[in-house]
BAGU-173615 format. One record per residue (C-alpha): residue in one letter; x, y, z. Coordinates in steps of 0.05 Angstrom, whole numbers, plus 32768, in hexadecimal, padded with zeros to 4 digits. Example, Ala and Ser with C-alpha at 12.3 -4.5 7.8 and 13.67 -1.06 7.14 Angstrom:
2
A80F67FA6809C/S81117FEB808F/
# end
This chain:
639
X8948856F87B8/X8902859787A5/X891C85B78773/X8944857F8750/X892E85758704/X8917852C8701/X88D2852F871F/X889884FB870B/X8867850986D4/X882D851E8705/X885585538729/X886A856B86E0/X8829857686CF/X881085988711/X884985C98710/X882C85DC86BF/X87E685DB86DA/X87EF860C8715/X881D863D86E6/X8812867C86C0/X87FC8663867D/X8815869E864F/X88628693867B/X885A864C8667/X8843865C8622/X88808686861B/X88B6866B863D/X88A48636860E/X88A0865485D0/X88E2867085E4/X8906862D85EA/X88E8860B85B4/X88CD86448583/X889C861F856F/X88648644854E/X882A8624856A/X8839863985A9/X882F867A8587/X87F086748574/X87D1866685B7/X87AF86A485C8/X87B986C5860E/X87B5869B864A/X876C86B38666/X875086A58620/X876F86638610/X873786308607/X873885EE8636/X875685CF85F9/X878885FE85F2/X87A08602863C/X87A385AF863C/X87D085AB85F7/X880285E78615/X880685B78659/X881185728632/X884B8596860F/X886D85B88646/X8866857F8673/X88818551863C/X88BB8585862E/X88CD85888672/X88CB85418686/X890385408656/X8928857C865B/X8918859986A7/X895685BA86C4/X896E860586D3/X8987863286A3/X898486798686/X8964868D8648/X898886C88628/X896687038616/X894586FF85D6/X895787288599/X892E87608599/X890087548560/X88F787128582/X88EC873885CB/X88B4876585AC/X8886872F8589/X8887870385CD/X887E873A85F6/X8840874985D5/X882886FA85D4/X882786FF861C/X87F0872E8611/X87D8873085CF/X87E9878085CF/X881C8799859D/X884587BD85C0/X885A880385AF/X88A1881D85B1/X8891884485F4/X887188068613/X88AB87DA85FE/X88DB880B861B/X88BE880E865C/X88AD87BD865D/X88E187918638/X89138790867F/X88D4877786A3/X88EC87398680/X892B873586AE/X894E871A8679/X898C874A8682/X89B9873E86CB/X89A8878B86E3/X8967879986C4/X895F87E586BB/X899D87F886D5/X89CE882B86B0/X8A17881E86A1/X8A4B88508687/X8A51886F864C/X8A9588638636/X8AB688388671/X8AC6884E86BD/X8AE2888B86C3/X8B1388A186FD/X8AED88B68731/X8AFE88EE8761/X8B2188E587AC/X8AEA88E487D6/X8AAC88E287A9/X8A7388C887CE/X8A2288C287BE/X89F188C68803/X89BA889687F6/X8984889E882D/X895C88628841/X8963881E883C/X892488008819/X891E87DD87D9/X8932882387BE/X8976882787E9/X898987EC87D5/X897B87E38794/X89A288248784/X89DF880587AD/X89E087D7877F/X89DD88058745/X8A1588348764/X8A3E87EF8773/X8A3987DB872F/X8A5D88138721/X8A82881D8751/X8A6F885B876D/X8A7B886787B0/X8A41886B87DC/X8A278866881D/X89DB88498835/X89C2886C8875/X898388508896/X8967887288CE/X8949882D88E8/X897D87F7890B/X896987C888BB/X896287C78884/X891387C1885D/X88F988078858/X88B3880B8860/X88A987BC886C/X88D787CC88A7/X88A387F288C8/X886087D388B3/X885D879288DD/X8814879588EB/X87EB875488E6/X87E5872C88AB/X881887678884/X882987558837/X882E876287F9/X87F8877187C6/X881D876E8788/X882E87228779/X8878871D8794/X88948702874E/X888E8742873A/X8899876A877A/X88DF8757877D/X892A876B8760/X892C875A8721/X8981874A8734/X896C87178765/X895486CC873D/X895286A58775/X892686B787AD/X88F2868B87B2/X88AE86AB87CF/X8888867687FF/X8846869A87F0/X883686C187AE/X882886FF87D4/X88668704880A/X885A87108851/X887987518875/X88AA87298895/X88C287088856/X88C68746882D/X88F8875E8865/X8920871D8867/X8922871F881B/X8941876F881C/X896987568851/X898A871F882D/X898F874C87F3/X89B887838812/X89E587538830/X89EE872A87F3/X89FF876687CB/X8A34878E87F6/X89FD87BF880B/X89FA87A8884F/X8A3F87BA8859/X8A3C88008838/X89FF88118868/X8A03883A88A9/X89C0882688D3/X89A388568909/X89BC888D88D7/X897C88BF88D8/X898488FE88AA/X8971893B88CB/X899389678891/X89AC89748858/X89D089BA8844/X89EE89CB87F9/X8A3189DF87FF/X8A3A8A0B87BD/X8A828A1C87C2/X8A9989CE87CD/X8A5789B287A2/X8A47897F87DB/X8A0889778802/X8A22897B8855/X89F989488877/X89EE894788C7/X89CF890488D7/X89B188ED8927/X89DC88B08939/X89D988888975/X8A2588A7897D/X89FB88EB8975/X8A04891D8939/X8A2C890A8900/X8A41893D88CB/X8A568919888C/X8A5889398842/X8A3A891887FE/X8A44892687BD/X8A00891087A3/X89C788FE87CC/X899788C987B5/X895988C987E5/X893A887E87E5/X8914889C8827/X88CD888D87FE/X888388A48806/X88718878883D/X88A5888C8870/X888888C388A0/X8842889E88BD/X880788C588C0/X87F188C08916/X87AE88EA891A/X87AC890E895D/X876188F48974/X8741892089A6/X873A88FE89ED/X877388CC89E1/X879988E18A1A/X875688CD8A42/X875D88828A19/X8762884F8A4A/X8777881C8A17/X87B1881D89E7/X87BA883D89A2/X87E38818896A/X87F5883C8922/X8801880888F4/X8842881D88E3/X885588248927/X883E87DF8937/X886187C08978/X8876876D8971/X8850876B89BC/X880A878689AC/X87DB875789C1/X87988749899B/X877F871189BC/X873D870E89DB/X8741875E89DC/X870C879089C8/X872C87B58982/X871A87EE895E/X873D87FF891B/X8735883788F0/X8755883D88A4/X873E881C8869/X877D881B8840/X879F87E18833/X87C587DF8873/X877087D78894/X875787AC885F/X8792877F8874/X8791877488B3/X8745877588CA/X874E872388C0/X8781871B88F1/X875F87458924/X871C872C891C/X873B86E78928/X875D8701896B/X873187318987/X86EE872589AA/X86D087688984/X86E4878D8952/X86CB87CF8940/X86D787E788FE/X86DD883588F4/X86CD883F88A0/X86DC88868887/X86E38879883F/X86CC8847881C/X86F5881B87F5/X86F387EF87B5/X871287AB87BE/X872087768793/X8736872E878E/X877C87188783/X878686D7876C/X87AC86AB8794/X87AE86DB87C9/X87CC86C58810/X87DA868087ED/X881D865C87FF/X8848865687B8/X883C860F87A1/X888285E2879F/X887185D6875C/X886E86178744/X88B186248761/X88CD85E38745/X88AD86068700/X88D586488713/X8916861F8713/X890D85ED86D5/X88E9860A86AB/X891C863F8682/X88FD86808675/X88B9867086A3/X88D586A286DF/X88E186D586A4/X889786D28682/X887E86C986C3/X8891871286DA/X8879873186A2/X8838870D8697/X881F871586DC/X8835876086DD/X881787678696/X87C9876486AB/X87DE87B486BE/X87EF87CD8680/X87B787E28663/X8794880786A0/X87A1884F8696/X8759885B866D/X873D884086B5/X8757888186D2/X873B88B0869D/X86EF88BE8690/X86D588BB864F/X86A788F2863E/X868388CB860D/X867588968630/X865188BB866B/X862788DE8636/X860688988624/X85FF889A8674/X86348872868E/X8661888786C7/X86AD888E86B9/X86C08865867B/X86A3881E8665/X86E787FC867F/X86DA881C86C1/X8695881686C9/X869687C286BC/X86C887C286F3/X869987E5871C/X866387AB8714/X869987728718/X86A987918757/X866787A4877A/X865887598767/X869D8740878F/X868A876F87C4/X8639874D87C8/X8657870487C0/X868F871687F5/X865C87358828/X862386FC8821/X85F1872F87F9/X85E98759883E/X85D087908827/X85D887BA8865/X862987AC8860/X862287B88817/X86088805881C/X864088128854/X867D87EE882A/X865E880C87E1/X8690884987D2/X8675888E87AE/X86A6888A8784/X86CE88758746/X86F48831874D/X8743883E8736/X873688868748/X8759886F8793/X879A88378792/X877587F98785/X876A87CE87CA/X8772878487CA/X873487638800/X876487318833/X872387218847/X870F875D8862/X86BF875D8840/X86B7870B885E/X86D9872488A6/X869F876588A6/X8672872488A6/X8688870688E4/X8660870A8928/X869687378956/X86A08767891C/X867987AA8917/X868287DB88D9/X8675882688F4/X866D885288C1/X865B888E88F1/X869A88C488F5/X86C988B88937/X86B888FD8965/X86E788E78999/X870788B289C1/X86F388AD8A08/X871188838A44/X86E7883E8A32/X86F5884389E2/X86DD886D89AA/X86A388A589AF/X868488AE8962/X865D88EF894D/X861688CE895D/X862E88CD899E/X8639888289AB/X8672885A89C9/X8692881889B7/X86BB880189E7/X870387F689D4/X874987D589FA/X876E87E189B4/X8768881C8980/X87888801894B/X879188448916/X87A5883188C9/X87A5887B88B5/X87ED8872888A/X88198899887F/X882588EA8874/X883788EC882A/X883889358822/X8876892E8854/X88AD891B8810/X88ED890B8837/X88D689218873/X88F9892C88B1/X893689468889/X893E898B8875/X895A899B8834/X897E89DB882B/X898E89E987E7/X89AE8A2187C0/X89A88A6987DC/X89918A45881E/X894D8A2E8805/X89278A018834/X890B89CA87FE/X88CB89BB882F/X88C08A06883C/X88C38A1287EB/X888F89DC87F0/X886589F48824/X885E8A4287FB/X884A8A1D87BC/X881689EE87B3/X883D89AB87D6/X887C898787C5/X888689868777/X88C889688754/X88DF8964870C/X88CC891386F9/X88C189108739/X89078912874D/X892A8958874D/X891E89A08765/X893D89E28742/X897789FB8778/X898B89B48795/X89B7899D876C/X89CF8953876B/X898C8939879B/X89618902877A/X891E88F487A0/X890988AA878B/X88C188A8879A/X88C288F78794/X8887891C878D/X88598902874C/X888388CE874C/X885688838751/X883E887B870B/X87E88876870D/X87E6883E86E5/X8813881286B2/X882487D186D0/X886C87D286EE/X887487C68739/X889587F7876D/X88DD87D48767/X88E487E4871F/X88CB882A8724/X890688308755/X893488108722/X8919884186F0/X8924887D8720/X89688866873C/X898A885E86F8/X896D88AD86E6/X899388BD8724/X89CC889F8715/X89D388AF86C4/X89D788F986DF/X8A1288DB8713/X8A3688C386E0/X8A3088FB86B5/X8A4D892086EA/X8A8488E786F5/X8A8D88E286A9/X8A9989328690/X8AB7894A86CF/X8A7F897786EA/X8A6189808733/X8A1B898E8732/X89E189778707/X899C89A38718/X895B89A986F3/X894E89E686D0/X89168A1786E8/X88F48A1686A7/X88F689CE86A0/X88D789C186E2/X88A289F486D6/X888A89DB8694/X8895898786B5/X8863899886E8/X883089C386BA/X88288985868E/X8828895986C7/X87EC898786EA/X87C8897D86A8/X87CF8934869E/X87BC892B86E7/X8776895B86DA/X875D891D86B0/X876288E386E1/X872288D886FE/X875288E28749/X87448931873D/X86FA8923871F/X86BB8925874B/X86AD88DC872D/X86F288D0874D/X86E388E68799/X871A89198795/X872C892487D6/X872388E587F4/X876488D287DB/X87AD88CB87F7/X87C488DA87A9/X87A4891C87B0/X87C4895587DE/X8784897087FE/X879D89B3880C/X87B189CE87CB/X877D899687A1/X87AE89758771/X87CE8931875B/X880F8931878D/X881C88EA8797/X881388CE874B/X883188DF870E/X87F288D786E3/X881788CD86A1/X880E888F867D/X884888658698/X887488538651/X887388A5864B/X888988AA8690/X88B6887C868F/X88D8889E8652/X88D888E08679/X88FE88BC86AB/X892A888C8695/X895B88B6866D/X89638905867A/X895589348651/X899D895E865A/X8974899E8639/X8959899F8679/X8987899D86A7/X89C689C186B4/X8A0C899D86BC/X8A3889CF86DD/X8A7589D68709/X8AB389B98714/X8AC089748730/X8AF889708760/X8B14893B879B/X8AEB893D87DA/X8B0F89778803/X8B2C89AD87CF/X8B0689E587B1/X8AFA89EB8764/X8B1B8A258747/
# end
């Protein structure tokens, strides 16, 4: 079998060569605590010396001692000094709070347990969680754990979220899948480093299933709304079924709906006119044909920067609308199949899969001064900080090397603005494809679409069979199409709309709906600090569900945030967010998704460094909230 521990010296020493060196350094100098594994220094500094004597001795240990098995969790003294060997960073106690589970050494990493054993829960007791992404069902898990009753519901006939809908060409990943993953689930093994689309949905897939989810899910369940029922403390949900309206009721309601759920499809003038056919990306059709057809795209995201490969390959021309620049930047083994070896490694070598995770998630950690400019450092004349502006160069040089030195590319692709200021974009090839013969870069604004293809405002036509339109998705639009009709009959988007755009305590509650937990609310996705999207979801789910069990645990029916509390949450937050260089001039605010346009602040991020975050989140601050009511069986009235 491939993975079977007796393999010959040579494809030891491959599998050690083609590792991470600091999760072979420390898995390592976990087993064997031997000091001078120690004393290597960080993986990207080790000398050639250095890297050969750490591969002679792993190879030699695990000619001898290859096989599965798990490594318990370190004590914690021990956990803290080889956290910070992985990157020669000590480690505060905020940082090792937020980072020590990205070890996965525990079975349910950032998950929440009770207090004092399960208590007796009421007849009829039920938690709504809405959508069925890596958020649903990771907080199925949570609630199954402890056995709270639950129920998924998915408008879409599967689970997968938003990597049900994206199925454009070449869709993936940019986060290296060891650490865009559950940390629950040990034994997936990824057949590229960065997973494809369809992958990432088999993976959920197999997930739910293998973890009751599944089961507990009702698919082609859309919420259409959700009304506070003060007198019985439930939410009354009314859901479009295939069956037509259901009306069910929830005690709690745990939106996993997400950011990127509602896509954003511009209304072009002349497209009725169009003689060809017009494709959002997250609309995308399994029967759109690309071969030999004439293609125009517009959307420079990382949905555009994606795909321009796989259409450039298929169609005869392709036509590539720029708005907004963007910054790209290498990933290493990007697109690259997941060597045998290394997954050999993954299974017997004890500890590597652990290190592994939080190695290649640690190169993050120290990016939140690249998001801040430093005052004293643009006095001497630089542009944003010295950090930022040496990533500038390293990546105006990828971006010259990448484009062949063509200088007329270079002054269309070169953005006016800040790198980090936008979500970083990783290049699939996109600078090399603007190099090929049938693809033209227009730079010109789009006036219009006419019956042969696009119209720009010069006044020129490229012809056009497919208008292929990457504009993503409405984020403003927080878990949009439902409405959300809290106490006193308070519409939550129309509370929005007369303020200045969807706000939410942590990014997860609203004074006046009690017992409704937005994951991915409003300021929710963390500017900078290292962790992936699935443990942010972790993080979010178990603050949801420490205020469930409260509930469960003292007898009371409603948790809600306090006015005060949100008010002063979101003052700090609109100060934190007015030093990012997002909502500087340097920064190109306004030419950014994390910034709502209308009313000019942060709205998708929470700008706060992510360990402080993280501690505002992970365990509530009860001052804040208020615990109140009576918790009865589904169906009587409290007294």
């Amino acid at each position: 079998m491939e993975h079977e521990a007796k393999k010959d010296a040579a494809y030891i020493r491959r599998a050690v060569e083609l590792a991470d060196l600091n999760a072979v350094k420390l898995a390592m100098f976990h087993i064997t605590r031997d000091e001078a594994f120690a004393a290597l220094p960080v993986g990207a500094k080790m000398s050639p010396e250095q890297k050969a004597w750490l591969a002679d001795k792993a190879a030699a240990w695990l000619e001898k001692n290859a096989g599965p098995a798990n490594l318990e969790e370190p004590a914690e003294a021990d956990l803290r000094r080889m956290m910070d060997m992985v990157t020669g960073i000590p480690n505060g106690e905020m940082e090792f709070n937020l980072r020590r589970d990205l070890t996965g050494f525990k079975e349910f990493p950032y998950m929440v347990d009770w207090t004092n054993g399960k208590p007796e829960i009421p007849e009829g007791f039920k938690v709504a969680v809405i959508g069925s992404g890596f958020a649903g069902i990771g907080t199925g898990v949570q609630l199954d754990n402890l056995g709270i009753p639950y129920t998924v519901y998915e408008r879409r006939k599967d689970p997968g979220g938003v990597w049900n809908i994206n199925r454009y060409p070449d869709v993936r990943v940019d986060t290296i899948s060891i650490t865009y993953e559950f940390l629950f689930e040990r034994d997936h093994e990824w057949s590229e480093y960065f997973g494809r689309g369809a992958e990432v949905r088999e993976y959920l897939r197999k997930v739910s299933k293998k973890r009751g989810v599944f089961d507990k899910t009702r698919f082609e369940h859309d919420l259409k709304k959700a009304t506070w029922d003060d007198d019985r403390n439930v939410w009354k949900l009314e859901f479009d079924t295939p069956d037509g309206v259901l009306k069910e009721d929830a005690n709690a309601i745990i939106s996993c709906a997400g950011l990127f759920a509602t896509p954003k499809v511009v209304d072009w003038e002349g497209q009725e006119n169009f003689k060809g056919e017009i494709v959002h990306t997250a609309l995308w059709k399994d029967d759109v044909d690309l071969k030999g057809k004439k293609i125009a795209t517009v959307g420079q995201g990382s949905t555009g920067i994606q795909m321009l490969g796989a259409l450039a390959r298929e169609g005869s021309q392709v036509t590539v609308f720029q708005r907004t620049a963007q910054w790209m930047m290498p990933r290493e083994k990007y697109g690259e199949a997941m060597e045998p070896e290394v997954q050999w490694l993954v299974h017997n070598l004890p500890g590597y899969w652990n290190w592994w995770r939080y190695s290649a998630t640690s190169g993050l950690f120290e990016t939140h001064g690249l998001m801040q400019v430093d005052p004293e450092w643009q006095a001497k004349g630089g542009i944003v900080s010295e950090a930022n502006d040496q990533i500038r160069r390293d990546l105006t040089a990828y971006m010259s090397h990448q484009l062949g030195g063509r200088q007329d590319l270079i002054d269309k692709v070169m953005p006016d603005y800040a790198p980090f200021s936008r979500r970083p974009i990783v290049d699939n090839g996109w600078y090399k494809a603007l190099t090929q013969p049938n693809v033209e870069l227009v730079t010109t604004p789009i006036k219009r679409l006419v019956p042969e293809g696009i119209e720009t405002a010069d006044g020129k036509i490229y012809e056009a069979d497919l208008f292929v339109t990457a504009t993503g998705f409405d984020v403003v639009k927080y878990l949009w199409p439902a409405r959300y009709i809290g106490k006193d009959g308070v519409d939550l988007h129309q509370k929005w709309d007369e303020g200045d755009g969807p706000r939410a305590y942590v990014g997860m509650m609203n004074p006046g709906f009690p017992n409704l937990w937005t994951l991915y609310g409003p300021n929710s996705q963390p500017v900078s600090g290292g962790p992936a999207q699935p443990v942010w979801f972790a993080i979010w789910c178990s603050y949801a569900t420490q205020c469930i069990i409260k509930m469960l645990e003292t007898g009371h029916a409603q948790v809600d945030v306090k006015q005060d509390a949100f008010d002063r949450y979101n003052a700090e937050l609109d100060e934190e967010a007015s030093k990012l260089i997002s909502m500087n001039e340097v920064g190109g605010v306004g030419k950014n998704y994390y910034v709502n346009t209308e009313h000019m602040r942060l709205q998708v991020n929470s700008p706060f460094y992510a360990p402080y975050y993280h501690k505002l989140c992970s365990t509530p601050v009860w001052d804040d909230l208020t615990v109140s009511g009576q918790l009865t069986p589904r169906g009587t009235r409290p007294d």
